[in-house]
N, C-alpha and C positions, 0 to 999 in steps of 0.2 A: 513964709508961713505955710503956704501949701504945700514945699517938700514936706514940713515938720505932721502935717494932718495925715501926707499918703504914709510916710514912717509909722507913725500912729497905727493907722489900719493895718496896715501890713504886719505888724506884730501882735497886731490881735487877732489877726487872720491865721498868722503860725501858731496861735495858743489854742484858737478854734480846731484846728487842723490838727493838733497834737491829741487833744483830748476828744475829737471825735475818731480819730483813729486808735486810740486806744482804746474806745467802747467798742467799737467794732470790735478787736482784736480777742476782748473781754466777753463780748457776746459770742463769737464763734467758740470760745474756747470753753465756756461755760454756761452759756444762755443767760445770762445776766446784764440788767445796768448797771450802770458803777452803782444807782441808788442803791439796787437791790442788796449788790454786793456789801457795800458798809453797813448797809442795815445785820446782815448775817455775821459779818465782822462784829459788832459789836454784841450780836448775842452767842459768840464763839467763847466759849470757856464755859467753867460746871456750874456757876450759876444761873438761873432762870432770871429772865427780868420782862419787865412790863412793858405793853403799849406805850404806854406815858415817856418811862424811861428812854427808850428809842428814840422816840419826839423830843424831847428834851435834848439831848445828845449830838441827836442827828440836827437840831437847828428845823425840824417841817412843823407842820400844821397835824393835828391829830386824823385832819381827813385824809392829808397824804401819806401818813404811818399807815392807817388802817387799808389805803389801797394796795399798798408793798406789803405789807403782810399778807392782804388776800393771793394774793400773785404768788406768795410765794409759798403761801400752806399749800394753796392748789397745785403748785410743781412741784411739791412733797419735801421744801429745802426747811422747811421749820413746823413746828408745832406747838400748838394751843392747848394750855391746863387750864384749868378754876383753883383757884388757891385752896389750900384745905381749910384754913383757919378760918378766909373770906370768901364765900363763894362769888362774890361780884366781883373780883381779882381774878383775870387770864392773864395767867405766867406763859411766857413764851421761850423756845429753845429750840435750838439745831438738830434737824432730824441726821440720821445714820449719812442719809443722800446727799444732807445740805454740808456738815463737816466734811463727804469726799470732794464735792466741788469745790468749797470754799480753800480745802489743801491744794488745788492743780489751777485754781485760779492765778493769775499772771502780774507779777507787782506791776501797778499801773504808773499813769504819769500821775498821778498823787503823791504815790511813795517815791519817784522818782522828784518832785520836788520837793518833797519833805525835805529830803536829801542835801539838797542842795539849798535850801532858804535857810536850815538847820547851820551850815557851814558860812552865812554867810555875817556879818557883824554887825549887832544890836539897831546902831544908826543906819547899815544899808535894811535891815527888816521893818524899818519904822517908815522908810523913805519908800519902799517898795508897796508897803500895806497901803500907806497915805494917798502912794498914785493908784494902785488898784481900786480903791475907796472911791476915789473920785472918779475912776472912768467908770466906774457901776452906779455911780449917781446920773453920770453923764445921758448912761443908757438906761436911764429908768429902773437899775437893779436893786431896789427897795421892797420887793416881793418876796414876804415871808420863808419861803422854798427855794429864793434864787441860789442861798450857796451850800444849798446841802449836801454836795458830793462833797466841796473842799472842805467846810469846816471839820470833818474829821479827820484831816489829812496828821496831825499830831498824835491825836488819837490811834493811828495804827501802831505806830512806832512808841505806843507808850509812853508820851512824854503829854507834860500840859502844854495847850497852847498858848504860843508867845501873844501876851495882851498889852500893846504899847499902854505906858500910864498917861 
């Protein structure tokens, strides 16, 4: 049983490992977190979309949208309108700066498991989700914001995400 618990760790130690090495990789290369980053990803095309929208999407809390966008009007990657029709509506979109970063930005290990969960078969994605499910219960990972980098991970590659029934 104790081999089976250091196996355990040990694989969540390479997943810890993958995906902080990635943000690093992500930050030098763009000054970005992955949050920031999907956040900018999903306001990347010619429509304007909301605070709300993002939050929804992204899976956070409206006080953690509202952090990443301060963060990120102030580094000049996005910018804020007032609706014309509602003036209580701020439309948000990618500034000139935030479209050149967001192009040299570096596919992460997101896309690189999209990749690969995408390839793999119905019952191993059910069987995969169920365990990851459970060792995020294990470690208390029921905090509204805990999986906001992954949850978009379908969402780059355009595709809906797989919702076991």
């Amino acid at each position: 049983m104790e081999d089976r618990t250091k196996s355990a760790l040990t694989a969540m130690r390479k997943i810890l490992r993958a995906t902080e090495s990635n943000s690093k990789q992500l930050m030098r290369e763009t000054g970005l977190t992955p949050s920031q980053l999907i956040f900018m990803q999903i306001l990347d095309g010619e429509q304007e979309k909301t605070a709300g929208h993002v939050a929804s999407r992204m899976g956070i809390t409206q006080a953690t949208t509202t952090a990443l966008l301060q963060k990120l009007e102030t580094s000049g990657m996005i910018q804020r309108r007032r609706g014309e029709k509602d003036r209580r509506q701020v439309l948000l979109s990618l500034t000139d700066k935030g479209q050149r970063v967001l192009a040299i930005a570096p596919d992460g290990v997101h896309a690189q498991f999209h990749k690969q969960f995408s390839g793999l078969k119905e019952w191993e994605q059910i069987m995969l989700i169920a365990a990851l499910e459970r060792v995020a219960d294990m470690l208390g990972g029921d905090h509204p914001d805990a999986a906001a980098v992954i949850d978009h991970v379908a969402e780059l590659a355009g595709e809906v995400p797989f919702e076991p029934e």
